[in-house]
C-alpha positions in Angstrom: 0.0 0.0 0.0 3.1 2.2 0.3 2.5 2.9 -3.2 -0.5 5.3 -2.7 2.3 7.2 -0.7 4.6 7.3 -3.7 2.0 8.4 -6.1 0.9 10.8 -3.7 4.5 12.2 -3.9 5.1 12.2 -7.4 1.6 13.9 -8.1 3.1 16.8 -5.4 6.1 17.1 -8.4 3.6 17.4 -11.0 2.0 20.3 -8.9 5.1 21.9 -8.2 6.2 22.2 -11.4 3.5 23.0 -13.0 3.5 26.0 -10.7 7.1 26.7 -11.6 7.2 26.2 -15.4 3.1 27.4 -15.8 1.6 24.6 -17.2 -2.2 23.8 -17.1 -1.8 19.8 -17.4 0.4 16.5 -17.4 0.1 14.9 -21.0 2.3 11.5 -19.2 4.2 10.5 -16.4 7.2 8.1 -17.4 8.6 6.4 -13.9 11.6 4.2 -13.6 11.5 1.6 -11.5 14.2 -1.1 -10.2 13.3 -4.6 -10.4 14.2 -4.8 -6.6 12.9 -1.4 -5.4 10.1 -2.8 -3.5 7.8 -0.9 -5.6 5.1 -3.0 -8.0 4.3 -1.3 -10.8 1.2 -2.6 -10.9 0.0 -1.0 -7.6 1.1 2.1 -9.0 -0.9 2.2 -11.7 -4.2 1.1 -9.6 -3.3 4.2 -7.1 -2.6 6.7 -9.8 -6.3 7.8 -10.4 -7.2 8.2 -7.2 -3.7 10.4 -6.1 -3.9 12.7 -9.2 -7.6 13.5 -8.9 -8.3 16.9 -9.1 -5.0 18.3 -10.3 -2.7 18.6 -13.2 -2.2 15.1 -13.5 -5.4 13.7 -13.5 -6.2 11.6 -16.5 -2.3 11.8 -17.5 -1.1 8.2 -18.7 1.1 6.7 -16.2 4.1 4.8 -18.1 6.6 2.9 -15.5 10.0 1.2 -17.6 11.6 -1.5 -15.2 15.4 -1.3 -14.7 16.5 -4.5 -14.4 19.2 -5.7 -11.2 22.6 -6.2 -11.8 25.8 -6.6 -9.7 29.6 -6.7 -9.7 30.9 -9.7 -8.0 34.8 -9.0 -5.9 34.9 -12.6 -6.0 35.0 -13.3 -10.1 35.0 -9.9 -11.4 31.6 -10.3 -13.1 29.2 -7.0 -13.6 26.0 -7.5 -15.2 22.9 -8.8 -14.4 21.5 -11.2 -12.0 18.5 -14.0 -12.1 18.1 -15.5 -8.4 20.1 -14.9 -5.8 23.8 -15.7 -6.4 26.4 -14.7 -8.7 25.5 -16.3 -12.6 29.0 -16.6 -12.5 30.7 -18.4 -9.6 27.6 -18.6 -7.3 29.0 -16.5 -5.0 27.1 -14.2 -2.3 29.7 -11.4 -1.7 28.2 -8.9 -4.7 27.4 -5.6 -4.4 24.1 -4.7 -6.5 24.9 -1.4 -8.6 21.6 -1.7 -10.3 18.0 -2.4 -9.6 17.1 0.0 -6.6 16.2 3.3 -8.5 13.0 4.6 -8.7 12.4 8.1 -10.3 10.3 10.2 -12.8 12.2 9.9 -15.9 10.2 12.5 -17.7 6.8 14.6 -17.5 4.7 15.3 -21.0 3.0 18.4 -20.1 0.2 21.0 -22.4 
C-alpha cells in the first residue's frame, strides 16, 4: 500500500512544477522503477487515479519502464545482471548490486 504514498508524492512534483514552469496539465508521467525497489508497478498504476484526482495530472497516462538488477561480483569480477540470488558466475554471495534499486520520474509530457 506504500505505493498510494509514492503516487501521492510524485503527483506533489507534477504540482510543483507546473507551478514553476506554468503549465495547465500532465500529458504523461514516465517512472523508472528497479526490479528490486520494492515498488510493483502494478500497484502504481491502480493508485494513480485516485492520487492525481483533481490536479494537473489527473487523466495523465502513467508509463513505468523496469530497470533490471545487476551486480559486480569482488569474487570473479563479473558485472552485469542477476536471475536469483547468487552470482551467474561463480555462485558467490559477496556482490554488491549497482543496479535495480532506483525509482524516479524519468520525464513529465506536459500542455
Amino acid at each position: 500500500m506504500h505505493e498510494l504514498a509514492i503516487m501521492q508524492g510524485v503527483v506533489k512534483v507534477c504540482e510543483r512544477e507546473a507551478a514553476k514552469a506554468g503549465f495547465k496539465r500532465v500529458e504523461s508521467i514516465t517512472l523508472s522503477v528497479g526490479a528490486v525497489s520494492g515498488i510493483v508497478p502494478e500497484c502504481l498504476e491502480e493508485f494513480f487515479p485516485a492520487a492525481a484526482r483533481g490536479t494537473v495530472a489527473e487523466g495523465a497516462r502513467l508509463v513505468t519502464r523496469s530497470i533490471p538488477a545487476e551486480i559486480s561480483c569482488p569474487d570473479c569480477g563479473y558485472t552485469g545482471g542477476i536471475k536469483g540470488t547468487e552470482c551467474p558466475r561463480c555462485g558467490g554471495w559477496a556482490y554488491r548490486l549497482t543496479k535495480g534499486r532506483e525509482f524516479f520520474i524519468e520525464s513529465l509530457e506536459v500542455e
